[in-house]
C-alpha positions as CSV (number, residue, x, y, z in Angstrom):
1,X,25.4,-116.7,-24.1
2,X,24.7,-117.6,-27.8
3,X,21.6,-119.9,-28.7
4,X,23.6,-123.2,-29.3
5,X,25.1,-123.0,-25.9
6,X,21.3,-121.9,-24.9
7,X,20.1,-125.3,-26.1
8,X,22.7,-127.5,-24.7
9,X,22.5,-126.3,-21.3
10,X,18.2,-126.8,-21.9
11,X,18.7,-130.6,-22.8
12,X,21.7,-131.2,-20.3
13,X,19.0,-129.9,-17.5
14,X,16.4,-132.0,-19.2
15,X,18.7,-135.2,-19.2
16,X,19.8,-134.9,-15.6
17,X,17.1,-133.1,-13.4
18,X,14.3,-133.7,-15.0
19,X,15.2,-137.4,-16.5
20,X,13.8,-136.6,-19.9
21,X,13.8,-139.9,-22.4
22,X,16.4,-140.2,-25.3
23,X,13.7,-139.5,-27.4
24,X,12.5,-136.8,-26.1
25,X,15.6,-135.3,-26.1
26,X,16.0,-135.8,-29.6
27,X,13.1,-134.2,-30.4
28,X,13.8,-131.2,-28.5
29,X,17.0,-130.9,-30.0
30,X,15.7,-131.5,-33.5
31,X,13.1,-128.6,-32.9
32,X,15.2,-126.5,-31.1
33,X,17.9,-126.6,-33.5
34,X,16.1,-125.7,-36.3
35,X,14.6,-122.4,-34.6
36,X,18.6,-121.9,-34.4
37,X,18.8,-122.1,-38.1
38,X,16.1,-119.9,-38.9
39,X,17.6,-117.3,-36.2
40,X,21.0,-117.1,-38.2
41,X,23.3,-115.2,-36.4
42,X,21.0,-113.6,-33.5
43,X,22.2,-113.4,-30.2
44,X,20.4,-114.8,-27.4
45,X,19.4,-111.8,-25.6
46,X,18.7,-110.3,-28.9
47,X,15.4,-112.5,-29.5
48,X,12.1,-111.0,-29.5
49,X,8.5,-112.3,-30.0
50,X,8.7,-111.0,-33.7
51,X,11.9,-113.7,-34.2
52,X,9.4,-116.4,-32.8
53,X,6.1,-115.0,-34.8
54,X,8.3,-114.7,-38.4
55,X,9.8,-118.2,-37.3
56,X,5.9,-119.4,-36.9
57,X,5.1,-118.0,-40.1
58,X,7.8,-119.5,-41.9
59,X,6.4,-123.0,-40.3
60,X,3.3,-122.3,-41.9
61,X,4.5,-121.9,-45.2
62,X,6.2,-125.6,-44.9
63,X,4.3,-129.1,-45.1
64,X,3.9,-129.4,-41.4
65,X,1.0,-131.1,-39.9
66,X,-0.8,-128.6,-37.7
67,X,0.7,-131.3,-35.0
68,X,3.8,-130.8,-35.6
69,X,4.0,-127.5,-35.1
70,X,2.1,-127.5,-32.3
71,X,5.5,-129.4,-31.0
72,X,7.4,-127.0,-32.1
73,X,5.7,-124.4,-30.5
74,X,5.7,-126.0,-27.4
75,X,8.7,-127.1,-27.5
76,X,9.8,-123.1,-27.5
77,X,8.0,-122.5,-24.8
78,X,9.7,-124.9,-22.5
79,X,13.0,-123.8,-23.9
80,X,12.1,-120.2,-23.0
81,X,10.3,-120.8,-19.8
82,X,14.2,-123.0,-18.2
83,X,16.1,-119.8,-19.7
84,X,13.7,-117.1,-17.6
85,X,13.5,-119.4,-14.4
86,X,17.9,-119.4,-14.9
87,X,18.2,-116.4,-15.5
88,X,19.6,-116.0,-18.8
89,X,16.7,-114.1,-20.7
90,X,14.7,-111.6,-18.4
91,X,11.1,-112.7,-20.2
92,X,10.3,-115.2,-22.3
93,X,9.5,-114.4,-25.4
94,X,7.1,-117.5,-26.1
95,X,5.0,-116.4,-23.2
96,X,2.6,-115.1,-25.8
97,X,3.3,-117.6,-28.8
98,X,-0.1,-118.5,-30.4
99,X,-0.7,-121.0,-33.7
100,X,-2.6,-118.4,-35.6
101,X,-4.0,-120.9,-38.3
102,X,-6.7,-123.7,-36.7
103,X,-5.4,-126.8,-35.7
104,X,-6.2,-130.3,-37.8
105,X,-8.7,-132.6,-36.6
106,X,-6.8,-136.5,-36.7
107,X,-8.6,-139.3,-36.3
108,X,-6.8,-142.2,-34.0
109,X,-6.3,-145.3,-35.4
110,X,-8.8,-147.8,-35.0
111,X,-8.2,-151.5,-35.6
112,X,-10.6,-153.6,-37.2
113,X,-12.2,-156.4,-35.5
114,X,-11.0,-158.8,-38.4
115,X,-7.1,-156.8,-37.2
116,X,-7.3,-157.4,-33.9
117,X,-8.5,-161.0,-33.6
118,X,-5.6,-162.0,-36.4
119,X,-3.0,-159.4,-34.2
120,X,-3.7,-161.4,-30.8
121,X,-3.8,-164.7,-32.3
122,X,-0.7,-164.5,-34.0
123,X,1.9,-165.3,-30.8
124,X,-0.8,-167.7,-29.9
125,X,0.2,-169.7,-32.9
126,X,3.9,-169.6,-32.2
127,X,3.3,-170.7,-28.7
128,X,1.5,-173.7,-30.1
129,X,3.9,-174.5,-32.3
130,X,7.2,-174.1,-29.9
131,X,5.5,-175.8,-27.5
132,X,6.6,-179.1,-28.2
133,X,10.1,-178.6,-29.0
134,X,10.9,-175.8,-26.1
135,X,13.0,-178.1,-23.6
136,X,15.3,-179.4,-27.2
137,X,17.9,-176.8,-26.9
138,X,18.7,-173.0,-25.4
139,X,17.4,-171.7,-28.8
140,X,14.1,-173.7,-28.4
141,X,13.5,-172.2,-24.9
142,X,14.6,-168.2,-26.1
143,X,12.0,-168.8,-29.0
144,X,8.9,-169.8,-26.6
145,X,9.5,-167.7,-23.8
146,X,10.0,-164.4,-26.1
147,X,6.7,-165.8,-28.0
148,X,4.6,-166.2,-24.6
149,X,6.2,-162.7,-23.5
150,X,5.0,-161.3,-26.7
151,X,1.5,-163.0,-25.9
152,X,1.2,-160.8,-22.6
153,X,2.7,-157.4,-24.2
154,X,-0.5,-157.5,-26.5
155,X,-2.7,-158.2,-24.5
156,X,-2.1,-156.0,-22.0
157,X,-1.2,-153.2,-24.7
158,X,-5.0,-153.9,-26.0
159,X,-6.9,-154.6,-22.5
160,X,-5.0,-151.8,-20.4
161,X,-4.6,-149.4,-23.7
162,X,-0.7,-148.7,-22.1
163,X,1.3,-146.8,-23.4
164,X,4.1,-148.5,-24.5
165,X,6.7,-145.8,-22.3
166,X,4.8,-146.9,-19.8
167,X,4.9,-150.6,-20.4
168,X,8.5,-150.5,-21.0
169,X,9.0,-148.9,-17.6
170,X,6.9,-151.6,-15.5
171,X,8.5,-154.0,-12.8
172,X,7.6,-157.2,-11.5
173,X,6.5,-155.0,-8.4
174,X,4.3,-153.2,-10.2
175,X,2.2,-157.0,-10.8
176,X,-0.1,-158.1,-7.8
177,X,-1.3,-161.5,-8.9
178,X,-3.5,-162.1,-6.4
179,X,-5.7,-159.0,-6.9
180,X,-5.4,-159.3,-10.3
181,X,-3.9,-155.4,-10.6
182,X,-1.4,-153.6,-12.4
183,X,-0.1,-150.2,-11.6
184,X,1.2,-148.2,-14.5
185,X,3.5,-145.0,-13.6
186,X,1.9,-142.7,-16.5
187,X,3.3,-139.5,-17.6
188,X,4.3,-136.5,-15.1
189,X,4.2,-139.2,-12.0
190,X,0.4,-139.2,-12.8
191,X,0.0,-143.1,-11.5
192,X,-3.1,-145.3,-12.3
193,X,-4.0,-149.1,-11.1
194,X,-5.7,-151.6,-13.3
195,X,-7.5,-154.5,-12.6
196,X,-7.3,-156.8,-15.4
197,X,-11.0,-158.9,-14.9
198,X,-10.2,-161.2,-18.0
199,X,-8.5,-164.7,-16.2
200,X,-7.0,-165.4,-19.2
201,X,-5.0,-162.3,-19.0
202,X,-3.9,-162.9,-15.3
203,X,-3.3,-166.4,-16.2
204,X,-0.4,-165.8,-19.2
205,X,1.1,-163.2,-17.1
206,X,1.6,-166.1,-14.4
207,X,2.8,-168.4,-16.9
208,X,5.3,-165.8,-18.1
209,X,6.8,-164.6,-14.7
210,X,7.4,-168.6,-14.5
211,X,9.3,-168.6,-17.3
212,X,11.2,-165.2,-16.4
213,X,11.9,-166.9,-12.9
214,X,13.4,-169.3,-13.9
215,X,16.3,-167.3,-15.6
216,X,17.4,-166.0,-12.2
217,X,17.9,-162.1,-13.5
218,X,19.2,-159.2,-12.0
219,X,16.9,-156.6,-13.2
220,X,13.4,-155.4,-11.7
221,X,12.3,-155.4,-15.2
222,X,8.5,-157.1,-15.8
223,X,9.5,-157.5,-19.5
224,X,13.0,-158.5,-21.0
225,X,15.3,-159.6,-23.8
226,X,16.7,-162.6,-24.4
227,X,19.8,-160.7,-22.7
228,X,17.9,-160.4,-19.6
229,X,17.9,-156.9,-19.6
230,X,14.7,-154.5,-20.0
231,X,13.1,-154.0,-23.4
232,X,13.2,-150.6,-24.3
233,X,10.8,-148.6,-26.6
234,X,12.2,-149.8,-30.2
235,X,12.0,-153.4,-28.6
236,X,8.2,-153.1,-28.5
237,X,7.8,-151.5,-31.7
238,X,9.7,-154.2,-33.3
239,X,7.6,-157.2,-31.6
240,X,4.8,-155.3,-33.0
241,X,5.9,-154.9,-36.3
242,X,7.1,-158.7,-36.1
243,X,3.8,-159.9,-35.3
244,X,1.6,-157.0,-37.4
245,X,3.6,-159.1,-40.3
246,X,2.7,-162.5,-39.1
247,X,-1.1,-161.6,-38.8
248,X,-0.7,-160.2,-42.3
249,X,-2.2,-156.8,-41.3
250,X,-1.1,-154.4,-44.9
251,X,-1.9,-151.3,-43.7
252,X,1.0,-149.0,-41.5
253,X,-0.4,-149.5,-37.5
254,X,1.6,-148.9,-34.3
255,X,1.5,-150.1,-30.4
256,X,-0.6,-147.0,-30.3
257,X,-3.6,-147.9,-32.6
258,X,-4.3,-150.4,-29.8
259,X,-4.8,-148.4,-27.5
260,X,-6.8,-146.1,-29.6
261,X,-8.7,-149.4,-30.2
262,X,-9.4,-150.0,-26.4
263,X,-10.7,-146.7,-25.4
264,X,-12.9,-146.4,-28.9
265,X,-14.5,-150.0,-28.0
266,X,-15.2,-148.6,-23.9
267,X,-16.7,-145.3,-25.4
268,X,-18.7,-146.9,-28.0
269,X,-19.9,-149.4,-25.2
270,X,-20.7,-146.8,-23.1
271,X,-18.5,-146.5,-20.6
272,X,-18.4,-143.3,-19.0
273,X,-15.8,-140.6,-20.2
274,X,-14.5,-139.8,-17.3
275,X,-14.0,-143.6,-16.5
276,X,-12.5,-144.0,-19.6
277,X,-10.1,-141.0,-19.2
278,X,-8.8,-142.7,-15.8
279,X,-8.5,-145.8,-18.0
280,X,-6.1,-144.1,-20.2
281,X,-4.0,-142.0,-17.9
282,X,-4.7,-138.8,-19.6
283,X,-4.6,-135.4,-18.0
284,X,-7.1,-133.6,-19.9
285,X,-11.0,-134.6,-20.7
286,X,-10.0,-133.1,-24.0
287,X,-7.6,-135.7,-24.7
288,X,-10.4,-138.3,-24.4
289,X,-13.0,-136.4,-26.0
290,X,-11.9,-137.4,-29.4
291,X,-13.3,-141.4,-28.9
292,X,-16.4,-139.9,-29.1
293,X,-16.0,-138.5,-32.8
294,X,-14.7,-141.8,-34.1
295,X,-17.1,-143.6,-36.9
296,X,-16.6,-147.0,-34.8
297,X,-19.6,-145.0,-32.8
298,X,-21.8,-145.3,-35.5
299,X,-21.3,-149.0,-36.1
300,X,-21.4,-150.2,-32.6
301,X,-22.5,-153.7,-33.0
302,X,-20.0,-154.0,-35.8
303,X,-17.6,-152.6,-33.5
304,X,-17.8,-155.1,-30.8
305,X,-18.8,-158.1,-32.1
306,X,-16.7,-160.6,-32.2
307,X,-13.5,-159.1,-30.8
308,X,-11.8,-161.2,-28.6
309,X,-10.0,-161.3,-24.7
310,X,-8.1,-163.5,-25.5
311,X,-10.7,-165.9,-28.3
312,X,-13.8,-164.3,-28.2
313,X,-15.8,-161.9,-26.0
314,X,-18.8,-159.4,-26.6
315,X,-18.0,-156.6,-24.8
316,X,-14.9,-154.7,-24.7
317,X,-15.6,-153.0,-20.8
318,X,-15.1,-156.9,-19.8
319,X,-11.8,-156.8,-20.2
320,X,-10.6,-153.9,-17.9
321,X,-11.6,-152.1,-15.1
322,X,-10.3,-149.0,-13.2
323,X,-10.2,-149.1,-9.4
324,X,-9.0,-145.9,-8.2
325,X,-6.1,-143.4,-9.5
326,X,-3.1,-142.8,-7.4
């Protein structure tokens, strides 16, 4: 078997057993294919850990962020580990695969409180401004229901710190009203339920299942289009971008910086670590860790004052609580 067949049968397994995400996929073909490249002509069973070490040398000579190829690295090693367990190579030769140079300390994005205030507020405004011209014509009532569906995606992309794969992938279902909880399907099945403890929160999501019900749709889907089908990934990211624009915010943020924002407020407010890794979903202490390098720690009163639930609160643990991991 040569390496291009190698790869396709990698992501075909990825796409069907293992329900890997388009872009996932596409990374691990991007990734994948350019180890091809570097191999040239090698066959297959021909690779050795000294194709993989020269190929990880060559990486370092290139402008990669110590991130990236980190991916990379790990992306061989899935690769590797699928062609062992099938049978095609006897050992894989990532088993051993180290990043020799030391890996970049990144700081997450933190909003500002000035950000997130002007961020929150800005479907707010539309609301307030459709609101008295939403019954005039289909166009009217598409415009405020996709601006009071925007209002509840950042919220809860702020209060829960979601990720926005996982906020994408919620249903209705998944949104018990009278216990004011949320449960989130996080990566690897590894499931977590919120309790939002903000009523202003619980009380636009009930305004904007209202809304949704009364489009009669087919789909399980918690968030939607104007279609009536789910919002996917780029969806998200382009509500955000829509409304990083209309709270004039200059500077390049994502869904993710909110998030980021959260768990930086909780840790700078104290919350336990631990707590605040459940909060987050995230497998590894590790992961978490890095809230407790930000700056925002130093500034703490700065930090919190001011920013808001949904106008203004002083403490960010107010907003979210975790109940119990499942």
């Amino acid at each position: 078997m040569d390496v291009q067949q190698a790869i396709a049968e990698f992501l075909q397994h990825g796409q069907t057993v293992r329900n890997l995400s388009d872009r996932t996929l596409r990374a691990y073909n991007s990734d994948l294919s350019q180890f091809h490249i570097h191999l040239s002509d090698t066959k297959m069973r021909d690779i050795t850990p000294e194709h993989l070490e020269s190929y990880l040398d060559k990486l370092g000579t290139e402008p990669y962020r110590d991130t990236s190829i980190r991916r990379k690295v790990a992306a061989l090693k899935v690769f590797f580990r699928f062609l062992e367990e099938q049978g095609i190579v006897g050992e894989s030769p990532a088993r051993k695969l180290k990043i020799k140079r030391p890996v970049e300390s990144r700081v997450p994005t933190v909003l500002s409180p000035r950000e997130v205030r002007s961020l929150l507020a800005a479907p707010k405004s539309q609301i307030a401004e459709l609101s008295s011209s939403r019954d005039q014509s289909a166009g009217s009532r598409n415009r405020y229901f996709c601006a009071v569906r925007d209002n509840v995606i950042l919220e809860l992309l702020f209060s829960t710190g979601i990720r926005i794969g996982e906020l994408v992938a919620l249903d209705v279902k998944d949104v018990d009203l009278e216990h004011h909880q949320i449960q989130i399907t996080g990566r690897a099945t590894r499931g977590r339920l919120v309790t939002l403890t903000a009523e202003p929160i619980s009380a636009a999501l009930v305004n904007y299942l209202d809304l949704r019900n009364e489009r009669a749709l087919d789909t399980p889907a918690l968030f939607v289009g104007r279609s009536g089908t789910r919002l996917t990934i780029y969806s998200i990211e382009n509500i955000f971008k829509k409304h990083v624009r209309l709270a004039e915010i200059k500077r390049h943020i994502t869904p993710h910086a909110l998030r980021h924002t959260m768990a930086a407020m909780l840790v700078s407010n104290g919350t336990d670590i631990r707590e605040v890794q459940e909060i987050l979903g995230h497998a590894s202490i590790l992961s978490t860790q890095v809230y407790t390098r930000l700056p925002i720690q130093k500034r703490r009163s700065a930090a919190i004052k001011g920013l808001p639930v949904f106008a203004e609160i002083p403490d960010a643990a107010a907003r979210l609580a975790i109940k119990k991991k499942v």
